[in-house]
Backbone and ligand atoms as CSV (ligand in chain L), in Angstrom:
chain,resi,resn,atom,element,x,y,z
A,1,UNK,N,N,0.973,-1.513,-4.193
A,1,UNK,CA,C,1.266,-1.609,-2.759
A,1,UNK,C,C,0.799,-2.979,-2.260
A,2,UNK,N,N,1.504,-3.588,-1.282
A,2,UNK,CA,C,1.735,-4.920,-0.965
A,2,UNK,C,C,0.629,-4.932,0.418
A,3,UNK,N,N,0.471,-6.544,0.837
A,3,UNK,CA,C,-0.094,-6.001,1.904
A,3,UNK,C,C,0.921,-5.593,3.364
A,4,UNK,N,N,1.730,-6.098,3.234
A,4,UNK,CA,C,3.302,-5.611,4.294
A,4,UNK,C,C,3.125,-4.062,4.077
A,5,UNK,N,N,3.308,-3.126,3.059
A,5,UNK,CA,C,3.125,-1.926,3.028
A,5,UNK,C,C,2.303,-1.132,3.694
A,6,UNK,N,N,1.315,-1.951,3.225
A,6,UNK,CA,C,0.224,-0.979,3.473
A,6,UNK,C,C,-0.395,-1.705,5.191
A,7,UNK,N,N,0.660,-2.742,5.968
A,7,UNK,CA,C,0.384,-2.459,7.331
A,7,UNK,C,C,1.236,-1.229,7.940
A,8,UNK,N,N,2.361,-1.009,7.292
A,8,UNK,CA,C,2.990,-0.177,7.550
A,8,UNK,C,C,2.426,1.223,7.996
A,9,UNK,N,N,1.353,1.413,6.831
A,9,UNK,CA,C,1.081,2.775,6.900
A,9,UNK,C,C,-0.210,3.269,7.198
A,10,UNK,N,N,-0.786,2.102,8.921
A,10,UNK,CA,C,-2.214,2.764,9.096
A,10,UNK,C,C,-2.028,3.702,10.097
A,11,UNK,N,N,-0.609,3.595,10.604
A,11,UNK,CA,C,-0.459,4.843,11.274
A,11,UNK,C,C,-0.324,6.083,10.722
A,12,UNK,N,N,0.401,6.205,9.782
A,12,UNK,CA,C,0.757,7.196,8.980
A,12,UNK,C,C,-1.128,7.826,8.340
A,13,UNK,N,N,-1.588,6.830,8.040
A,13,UNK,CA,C,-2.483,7.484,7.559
A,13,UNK,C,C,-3.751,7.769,8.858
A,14,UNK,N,N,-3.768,7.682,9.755
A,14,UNK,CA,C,-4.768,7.977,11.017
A,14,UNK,C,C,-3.976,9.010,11.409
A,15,UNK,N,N,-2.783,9.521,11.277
A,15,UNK,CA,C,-2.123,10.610,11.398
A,15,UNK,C,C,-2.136,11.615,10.519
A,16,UNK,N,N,-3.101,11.397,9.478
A,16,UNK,CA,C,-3.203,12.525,8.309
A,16,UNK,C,C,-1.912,12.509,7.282
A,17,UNK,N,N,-0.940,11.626,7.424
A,17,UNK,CA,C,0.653,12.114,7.256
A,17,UNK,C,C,0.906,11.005,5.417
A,18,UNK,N,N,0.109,11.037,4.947
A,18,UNK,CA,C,0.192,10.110,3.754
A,18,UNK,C,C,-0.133,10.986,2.204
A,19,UNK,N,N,1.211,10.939,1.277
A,19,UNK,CA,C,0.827,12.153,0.183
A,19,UNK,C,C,-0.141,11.417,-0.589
A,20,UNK,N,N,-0.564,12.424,-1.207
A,20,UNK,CA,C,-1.714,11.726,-2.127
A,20,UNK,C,C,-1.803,10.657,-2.995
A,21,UNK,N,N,-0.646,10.187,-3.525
A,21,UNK,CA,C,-0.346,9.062,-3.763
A,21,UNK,C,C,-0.326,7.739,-3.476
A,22,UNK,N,N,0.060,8.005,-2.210
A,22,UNK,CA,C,0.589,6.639,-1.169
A,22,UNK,C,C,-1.082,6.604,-0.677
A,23,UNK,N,N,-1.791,7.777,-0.857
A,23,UNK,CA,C,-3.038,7.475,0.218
A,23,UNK,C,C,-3.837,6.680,-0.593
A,24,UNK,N,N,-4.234,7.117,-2.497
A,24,UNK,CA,C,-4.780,6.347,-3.444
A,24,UNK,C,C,-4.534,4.841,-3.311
A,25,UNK,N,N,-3.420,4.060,-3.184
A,25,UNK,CA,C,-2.812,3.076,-3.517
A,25,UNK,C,C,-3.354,2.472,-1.988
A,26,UNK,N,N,-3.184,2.748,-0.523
A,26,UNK,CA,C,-3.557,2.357,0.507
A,26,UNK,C,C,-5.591,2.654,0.505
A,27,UNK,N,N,-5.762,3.437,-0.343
A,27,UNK,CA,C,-7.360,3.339,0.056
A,27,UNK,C,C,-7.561,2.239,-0.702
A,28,UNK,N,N,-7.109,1.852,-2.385
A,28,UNK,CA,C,-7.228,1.204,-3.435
A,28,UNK,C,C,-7.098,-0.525,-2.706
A,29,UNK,N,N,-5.859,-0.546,-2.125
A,29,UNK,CA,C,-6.001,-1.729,-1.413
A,29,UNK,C,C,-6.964,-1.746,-0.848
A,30,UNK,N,N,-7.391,-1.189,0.056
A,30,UNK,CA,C,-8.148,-1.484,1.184
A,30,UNK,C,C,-9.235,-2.372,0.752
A,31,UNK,N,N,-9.637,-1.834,-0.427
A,31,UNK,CA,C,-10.898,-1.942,-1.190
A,31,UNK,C,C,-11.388,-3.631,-1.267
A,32,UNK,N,N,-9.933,-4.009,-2.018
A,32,UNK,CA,C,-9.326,-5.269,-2.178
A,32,UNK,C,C,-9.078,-6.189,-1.346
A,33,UNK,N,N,-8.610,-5.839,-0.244
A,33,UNK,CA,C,-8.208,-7.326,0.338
A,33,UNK,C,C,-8.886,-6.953,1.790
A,34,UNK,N,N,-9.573,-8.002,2.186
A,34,UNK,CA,C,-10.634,-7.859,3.188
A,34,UNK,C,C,-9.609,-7.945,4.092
A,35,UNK,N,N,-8.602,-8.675,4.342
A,35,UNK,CA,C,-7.944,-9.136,5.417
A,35,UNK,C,C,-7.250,-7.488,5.654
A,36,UNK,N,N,-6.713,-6.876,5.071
A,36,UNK,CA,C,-5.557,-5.447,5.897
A,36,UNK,C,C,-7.546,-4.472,5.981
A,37,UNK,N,N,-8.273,-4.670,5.661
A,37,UNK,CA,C,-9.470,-4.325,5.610
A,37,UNK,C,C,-9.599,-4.031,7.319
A,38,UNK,N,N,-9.725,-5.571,7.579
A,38,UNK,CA,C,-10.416,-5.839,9.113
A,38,UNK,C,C,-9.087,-5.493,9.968
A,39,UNK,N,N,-7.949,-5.757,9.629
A,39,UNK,CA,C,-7.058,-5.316,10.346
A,39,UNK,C,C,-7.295,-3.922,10.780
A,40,UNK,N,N,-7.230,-2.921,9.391
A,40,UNK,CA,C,-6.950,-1.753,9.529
A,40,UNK,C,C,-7.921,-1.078,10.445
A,41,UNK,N,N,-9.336,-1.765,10.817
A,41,UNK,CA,C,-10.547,-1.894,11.320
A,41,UNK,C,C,-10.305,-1.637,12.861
A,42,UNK,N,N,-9.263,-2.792,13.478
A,42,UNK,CA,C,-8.766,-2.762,14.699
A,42,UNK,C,C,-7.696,-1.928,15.264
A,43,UNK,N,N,-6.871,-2.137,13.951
A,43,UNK,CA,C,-5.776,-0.812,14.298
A,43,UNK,C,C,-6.711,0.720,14.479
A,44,UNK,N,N,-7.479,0.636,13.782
A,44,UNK,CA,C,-8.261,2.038,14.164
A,44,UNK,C,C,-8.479,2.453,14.984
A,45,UNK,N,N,-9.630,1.328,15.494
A,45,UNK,CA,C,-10.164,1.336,16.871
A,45,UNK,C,C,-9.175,0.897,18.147
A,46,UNK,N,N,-8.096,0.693,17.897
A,46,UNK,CA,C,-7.004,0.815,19.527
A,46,UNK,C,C,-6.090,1.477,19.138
A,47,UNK,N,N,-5.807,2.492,18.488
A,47,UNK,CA,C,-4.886,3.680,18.493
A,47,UNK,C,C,-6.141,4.773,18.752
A,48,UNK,N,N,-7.084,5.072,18.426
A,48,UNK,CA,C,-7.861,6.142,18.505
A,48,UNK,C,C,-8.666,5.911,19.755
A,49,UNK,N,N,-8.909,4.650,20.558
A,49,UNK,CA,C,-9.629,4.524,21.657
A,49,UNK,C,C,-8.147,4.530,22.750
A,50,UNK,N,N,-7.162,4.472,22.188
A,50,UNK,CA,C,-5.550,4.857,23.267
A,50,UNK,C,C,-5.965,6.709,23.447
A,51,UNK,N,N,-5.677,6.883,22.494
A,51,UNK,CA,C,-5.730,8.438,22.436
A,51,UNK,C,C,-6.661,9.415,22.768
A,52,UNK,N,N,-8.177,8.592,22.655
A,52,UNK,CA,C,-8.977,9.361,23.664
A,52,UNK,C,C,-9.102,9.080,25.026
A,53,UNK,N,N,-8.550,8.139,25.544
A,53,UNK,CA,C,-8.542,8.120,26.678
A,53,UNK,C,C,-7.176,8.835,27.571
A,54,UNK,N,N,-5.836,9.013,27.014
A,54,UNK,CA,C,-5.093,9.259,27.045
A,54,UNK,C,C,-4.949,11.224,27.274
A,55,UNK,N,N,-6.211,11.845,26.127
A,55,UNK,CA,C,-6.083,13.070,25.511
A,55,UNK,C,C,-7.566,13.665,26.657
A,56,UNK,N,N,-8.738,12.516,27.176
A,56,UNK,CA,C,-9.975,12.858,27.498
A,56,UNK,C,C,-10.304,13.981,27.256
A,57,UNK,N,N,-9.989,14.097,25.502
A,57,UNK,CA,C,-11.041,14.921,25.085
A,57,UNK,C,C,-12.220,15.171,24.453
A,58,UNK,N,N,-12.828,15.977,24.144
A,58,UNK,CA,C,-13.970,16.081,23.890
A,58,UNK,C,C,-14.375,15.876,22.017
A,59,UNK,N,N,-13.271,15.550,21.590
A,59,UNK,CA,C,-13.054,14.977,20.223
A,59,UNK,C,C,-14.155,14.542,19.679
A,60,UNK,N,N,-14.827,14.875,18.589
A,60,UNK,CA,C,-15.946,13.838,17.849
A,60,UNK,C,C,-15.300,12.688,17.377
A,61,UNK,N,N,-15.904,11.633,17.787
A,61,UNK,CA,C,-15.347,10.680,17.459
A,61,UNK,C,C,-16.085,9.980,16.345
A,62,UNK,N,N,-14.647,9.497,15.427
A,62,UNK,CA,C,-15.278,9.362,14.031
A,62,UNK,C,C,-14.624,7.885,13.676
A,63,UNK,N,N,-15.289,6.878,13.224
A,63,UNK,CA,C,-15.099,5.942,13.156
A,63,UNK,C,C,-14.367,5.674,11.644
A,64,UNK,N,N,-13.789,3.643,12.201
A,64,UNK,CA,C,-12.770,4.007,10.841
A,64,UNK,C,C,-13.170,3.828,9.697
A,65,UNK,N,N,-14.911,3.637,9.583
A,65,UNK,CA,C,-15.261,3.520,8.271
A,65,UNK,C,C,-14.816,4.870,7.620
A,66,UNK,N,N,-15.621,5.890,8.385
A,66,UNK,CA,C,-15.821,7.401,8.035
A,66,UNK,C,C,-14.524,7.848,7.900
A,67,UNK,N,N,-13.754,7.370,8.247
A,67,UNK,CA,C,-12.154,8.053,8.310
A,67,UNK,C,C,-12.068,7.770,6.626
A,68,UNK,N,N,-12.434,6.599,6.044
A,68,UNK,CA,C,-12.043,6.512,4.764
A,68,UNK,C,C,-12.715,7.324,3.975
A,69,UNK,N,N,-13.754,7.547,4.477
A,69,UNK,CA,C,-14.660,8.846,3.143
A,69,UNK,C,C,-14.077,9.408,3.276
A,70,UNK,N,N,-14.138,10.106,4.404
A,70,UNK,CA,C,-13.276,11.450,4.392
A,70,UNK,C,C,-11.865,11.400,3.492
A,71,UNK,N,N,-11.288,10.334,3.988
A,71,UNK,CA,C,-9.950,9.931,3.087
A,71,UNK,C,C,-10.161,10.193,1.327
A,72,UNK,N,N,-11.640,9.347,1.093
A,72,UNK,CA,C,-11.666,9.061,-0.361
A,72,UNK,C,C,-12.281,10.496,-0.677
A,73,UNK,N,N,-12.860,11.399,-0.208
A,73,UNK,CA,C,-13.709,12.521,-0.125
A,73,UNK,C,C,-12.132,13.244,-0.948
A,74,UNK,N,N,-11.114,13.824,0.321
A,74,UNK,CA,C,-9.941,14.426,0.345
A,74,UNK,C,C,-9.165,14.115,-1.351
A,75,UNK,N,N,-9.175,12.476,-1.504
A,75,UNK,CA,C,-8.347,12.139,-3.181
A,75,UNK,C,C,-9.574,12.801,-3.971
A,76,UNK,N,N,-10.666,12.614,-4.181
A,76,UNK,CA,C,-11.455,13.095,-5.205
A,76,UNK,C,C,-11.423,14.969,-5.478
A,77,UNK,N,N,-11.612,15.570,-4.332
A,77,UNK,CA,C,-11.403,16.954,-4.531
A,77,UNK,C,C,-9.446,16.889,-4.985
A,78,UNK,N,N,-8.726,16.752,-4.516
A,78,UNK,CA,C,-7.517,16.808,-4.842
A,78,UNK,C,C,-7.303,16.280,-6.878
A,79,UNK,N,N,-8.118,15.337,-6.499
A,79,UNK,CA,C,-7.609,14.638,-8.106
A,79,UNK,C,C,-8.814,16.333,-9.314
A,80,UNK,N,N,-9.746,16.169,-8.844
A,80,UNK,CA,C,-10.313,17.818,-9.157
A,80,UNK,C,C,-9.421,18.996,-9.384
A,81,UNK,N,N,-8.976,19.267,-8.426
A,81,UNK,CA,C,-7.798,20.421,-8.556
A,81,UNK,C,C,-6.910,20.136,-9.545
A,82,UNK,N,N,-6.211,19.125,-9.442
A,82,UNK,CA,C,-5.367,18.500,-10.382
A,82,UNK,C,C,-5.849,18.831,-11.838
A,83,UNK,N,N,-6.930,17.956,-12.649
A,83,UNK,CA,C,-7.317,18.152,-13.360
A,83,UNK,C,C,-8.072,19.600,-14.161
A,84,UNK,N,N,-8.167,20.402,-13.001
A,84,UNK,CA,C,-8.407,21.630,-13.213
A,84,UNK,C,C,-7.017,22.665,-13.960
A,85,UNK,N,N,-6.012,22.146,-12.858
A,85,UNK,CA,C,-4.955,22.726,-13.608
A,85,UNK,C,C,-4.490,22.187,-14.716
A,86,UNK,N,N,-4.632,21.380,-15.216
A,86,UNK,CA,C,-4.168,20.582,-16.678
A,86,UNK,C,C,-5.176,21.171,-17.449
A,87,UNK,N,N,-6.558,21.157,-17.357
A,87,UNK,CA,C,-7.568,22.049,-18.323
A,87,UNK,C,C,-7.113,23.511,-18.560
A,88,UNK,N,N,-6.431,23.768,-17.268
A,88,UNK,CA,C,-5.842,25.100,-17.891
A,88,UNK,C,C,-4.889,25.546,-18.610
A,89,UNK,N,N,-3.872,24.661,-18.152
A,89,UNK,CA,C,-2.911,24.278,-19.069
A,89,UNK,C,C,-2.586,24.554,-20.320
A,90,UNK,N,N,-4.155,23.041,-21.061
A,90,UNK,CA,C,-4.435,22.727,-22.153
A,90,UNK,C,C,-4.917,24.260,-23.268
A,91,UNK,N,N,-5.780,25.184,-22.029
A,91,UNK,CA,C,-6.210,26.229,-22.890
A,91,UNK,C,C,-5.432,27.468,-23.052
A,92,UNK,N,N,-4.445,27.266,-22.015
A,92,UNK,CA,C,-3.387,28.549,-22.130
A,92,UNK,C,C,-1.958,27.885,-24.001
A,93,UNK,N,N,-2.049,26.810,-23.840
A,93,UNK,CA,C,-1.330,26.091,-24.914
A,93,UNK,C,C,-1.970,26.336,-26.242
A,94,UNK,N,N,-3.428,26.038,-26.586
A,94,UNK,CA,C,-4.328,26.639,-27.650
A,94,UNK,C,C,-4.120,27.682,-28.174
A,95,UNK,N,N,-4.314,28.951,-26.797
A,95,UNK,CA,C,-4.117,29.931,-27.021
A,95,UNK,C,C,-3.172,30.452,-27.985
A,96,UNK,N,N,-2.039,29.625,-27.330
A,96,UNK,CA,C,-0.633,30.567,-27.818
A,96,UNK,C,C,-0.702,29.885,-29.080
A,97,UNK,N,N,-1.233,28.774,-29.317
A,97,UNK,CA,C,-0.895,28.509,-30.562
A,97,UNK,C,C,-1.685,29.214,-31.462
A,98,UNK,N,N,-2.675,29.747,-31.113
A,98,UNK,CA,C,-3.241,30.745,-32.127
A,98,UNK,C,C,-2.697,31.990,-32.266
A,99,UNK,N,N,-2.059,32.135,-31.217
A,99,UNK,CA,C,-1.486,33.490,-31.440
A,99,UNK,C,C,-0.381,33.330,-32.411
A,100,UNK,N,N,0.434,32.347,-32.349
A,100,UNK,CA,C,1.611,32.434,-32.925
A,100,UNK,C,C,1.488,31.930,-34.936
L,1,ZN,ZN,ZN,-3.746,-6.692,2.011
């Protein structure tokens, strides 16, 4: 993912709306290039300071560092699951081969 891309998609992802894929590759950048870094920094903070003022609600407000744990929190349990089902996979495949 480019950095054009991944301006594309800090809405998408402050909207929750990014598959697990696209979210790896946009956190992975992030990591990388300081510049969509600090951007993504500001885009944070004036779409989410629009919306609470807009919504005046009582929202915890969570900043855009924390938005990324949570983000990187969300790929790590997901990539877990994942790998859980392939371990199972692997032992339902054993199985049969012993059976057979
Ligand atoms: Zn970039």
């Amino acid at each position: 993912m480019d950095c054009k891309e991944v301006q594309k998609k800090y809405i998408p992802f402050i909207d929750n709306e990014l598959r697990a894929g696209e979210l790896e590759a946009f956190l992975r950048h992030l990591e990388e290039c300081q510049d969509c870094r600090e951007e993504y920094d500001i885009y944070y903070t004036m779409i989410m300071g629009m919306r609470y003022l807009e919504e005046e609600s009582e929202k915890n407000w969570i900043d855009s560092e924390e938005r990324l744990c949570i983000a990187q929190e969300y790929l790590r349990r997901h990539h877990i699951i994942y790998l859980g089902k392939l371990a199972f996979l692997a032992v339902l495949c054993i199985g049969c081969m012993f059976l057979l």
